[in-house]
N, C-alpha and C positions, 0 to 999 in steps of 0.2 A: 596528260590529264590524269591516267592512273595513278599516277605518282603525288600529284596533287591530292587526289582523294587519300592517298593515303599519309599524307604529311596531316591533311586537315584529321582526318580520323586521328592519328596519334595527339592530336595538340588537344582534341576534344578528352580522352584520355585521362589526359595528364592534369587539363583544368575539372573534370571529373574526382580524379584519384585528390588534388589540394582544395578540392570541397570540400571532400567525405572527411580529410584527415583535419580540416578547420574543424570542423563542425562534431568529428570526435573530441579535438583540445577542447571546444565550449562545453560539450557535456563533462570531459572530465571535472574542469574546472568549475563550471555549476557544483554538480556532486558534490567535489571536495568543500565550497564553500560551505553547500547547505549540512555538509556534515559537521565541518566546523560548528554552523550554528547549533548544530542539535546538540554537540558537546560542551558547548555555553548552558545551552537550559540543565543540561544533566549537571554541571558545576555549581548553577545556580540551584539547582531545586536541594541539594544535598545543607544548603542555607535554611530552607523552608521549614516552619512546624506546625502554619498552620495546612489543615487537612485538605482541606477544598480546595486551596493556592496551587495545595503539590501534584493534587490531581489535574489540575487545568494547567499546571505547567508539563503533564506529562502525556495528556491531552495532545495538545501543541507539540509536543518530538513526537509524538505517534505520526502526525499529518506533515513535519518535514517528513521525516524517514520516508514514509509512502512516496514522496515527490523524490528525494534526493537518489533513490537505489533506481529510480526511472534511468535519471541519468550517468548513476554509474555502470547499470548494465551496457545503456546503449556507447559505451566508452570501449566495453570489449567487445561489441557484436560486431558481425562481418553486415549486417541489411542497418544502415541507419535508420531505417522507418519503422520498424516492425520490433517485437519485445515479445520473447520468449515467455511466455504469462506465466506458466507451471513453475520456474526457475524463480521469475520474480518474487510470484505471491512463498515460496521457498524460506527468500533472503529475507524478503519481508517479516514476515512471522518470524524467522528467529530474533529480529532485534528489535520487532515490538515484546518479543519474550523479555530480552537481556535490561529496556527501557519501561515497561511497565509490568517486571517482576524480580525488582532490585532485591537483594541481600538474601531474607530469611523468608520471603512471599516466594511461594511457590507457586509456578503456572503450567498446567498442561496445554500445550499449545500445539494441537498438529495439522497439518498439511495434505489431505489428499488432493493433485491436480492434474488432470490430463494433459496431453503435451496441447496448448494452442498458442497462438501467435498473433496480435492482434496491434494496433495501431500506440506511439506515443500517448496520443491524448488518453486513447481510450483507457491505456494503461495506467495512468495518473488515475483516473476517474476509480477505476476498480480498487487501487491501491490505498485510495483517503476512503473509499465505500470501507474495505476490511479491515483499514487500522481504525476507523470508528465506530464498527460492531463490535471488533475485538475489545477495542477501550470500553464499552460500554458491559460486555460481558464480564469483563475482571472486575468491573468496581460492583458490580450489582449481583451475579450469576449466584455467586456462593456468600451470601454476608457471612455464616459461619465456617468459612474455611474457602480451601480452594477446588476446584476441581478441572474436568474436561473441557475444552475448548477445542473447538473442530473446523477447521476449513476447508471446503471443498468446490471443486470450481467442475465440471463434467460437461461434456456436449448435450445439447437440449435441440436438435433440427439440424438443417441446413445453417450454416452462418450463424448461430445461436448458441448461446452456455448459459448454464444455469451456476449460479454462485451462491452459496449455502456459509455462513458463518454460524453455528450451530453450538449451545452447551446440555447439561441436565440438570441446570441450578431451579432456582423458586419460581423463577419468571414471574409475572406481573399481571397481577387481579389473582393469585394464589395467595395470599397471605402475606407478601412481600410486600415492605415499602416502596412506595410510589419511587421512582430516582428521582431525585431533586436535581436540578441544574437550572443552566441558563438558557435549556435548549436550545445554543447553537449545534451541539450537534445531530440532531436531527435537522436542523436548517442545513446542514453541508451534505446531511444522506441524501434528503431530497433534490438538494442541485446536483450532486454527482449522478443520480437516476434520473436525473431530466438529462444532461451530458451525453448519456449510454443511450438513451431513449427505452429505458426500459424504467420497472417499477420495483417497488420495495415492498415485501410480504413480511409480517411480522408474525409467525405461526408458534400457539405454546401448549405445550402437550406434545406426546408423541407423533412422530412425524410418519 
C-alpha cells in the first residue's frame, strides 16, 4: 500500500510538473504574439501624420504592452499564479517610455515600487490602470515641453497598496486645455477600478 501511495504521489507530480510547463509555453506564446502585435501598430503608426490617429494608435500599444509583459513575466516565474508587481510595473514603464516617447520626445518616467505580489488578473488590471495614466499624462502634463512622470505603488494596511501615477505639469481647471478625446479612456480607468474593487482619485495641486 506504501508503495502505492507513493507511485500515486509521483504520477500526481509529474501531471503537476506538464501543467505548469503547458501553461508556461501558453503564456510564452501569448506574450510573444501580443508583442508581435504591438510591433505592427509601432510599424504602422511610423505611416501616420495625422496627430490624433498617432496618438490613438499609441493609446492602443500602451494597453497591449500592459497585458502582454503579464504574460511574459509569468513565462519566467517559478509561482504561475502570482506576478511580481514591483518588477512588472518596472518593465512596464520602460516600454511605455521606449513606445509613447519615440525619437526626439523626451519622457521622464520613473518607478518607485515596494516588493508585492499579487494575482494574474489583478495585475492586468493595474497594468492597463498605469499604461492609461501614463498615456494621459505624456499627452497632456507638459503641452510646452516635457517633464516628470512618477510611479509609485507602496503598502497602504493589511492586504492593500496605494498606486500613485503622479506629474508637475498644468493639470486641469489651471489654465489648461480641456483633453479632448473620445473618452474611452477613462471608460477603461473606471472598469479597471471596478476589477480591483477599488476607486480612482484624481488630485491637482500639491499632494
Amino acid at each position: 500500500r506504501t508503495q502505492d501511495l507513493v507511485v500515486a504521489h509521483a504520477e500526481v507530480e509529474r501531471s503537476r510538473d506538464r501543467a505548469e510547463a503547458m501553461l508556461r509555453e501558453v503564456n510564452h506564446r501569448v506574450g510573444n504574439s501580443l508583442q508581435l502585435v504591438s510591433s505592427f501598430i509601432t510599424l504602422q503608426g511610423r505611416t501616420i501624420r495625422d496627430t490624433a490617429a498617432l496618438e490613438a494608435f499609441r493609446a492602443t500599444q500602451a494597453r497591449i504592452e500592459a497585458v502582454s509583459r503579464v504574460h511574459r513575466q509569468l513565462y519566467t516565474s517559478d509561482n504561475m499564479g502570482r506576478v511580481e508587481l514591483d518588477s512588472y510595473l518596472t518593465g512596464l514603464v520602460d516600454e511605455l517610455r521606449q513606445s509613447l516617447c519615440p525619437g526626439e520626445r523626451a519622457c521622464s518616467l520613473t518607478v518607485e515600487a515596494e516588493p508585492l505580489t499579487t494575482s494574474t488578473d489583478r495585475t492586468v488590471a493595474v497594468g492597463v490602470l498605469v499604461a492609461e495614466l501614463v498615456t494621459n499624462a505624456v499627452k497632456y502634463a507638459y503641452p510646452d515641453g516635457s517633464g516628470e512622470i512618477r510611479v509609485r505603488l507602496v503598502r497602504d494596511g493589511d492586504n492593500r497598496a496605494r498606486l500613485t501615477v503622479e506629474d508637475d505639469g498644468v493639470g486641469v481647471g489651471e489654465g489648461a486645455a480641456s483633453p479632448k478625446g473620445t473618452g474611452l479612456g477613462k471608460t477603461i480607468i473606471a472598469a479597471m477600478a471596478r476589477d480591483l474593487r477599488t476607486e480612482v482619485a484624481y488630485v491637482y495641486g500639491p499632494v
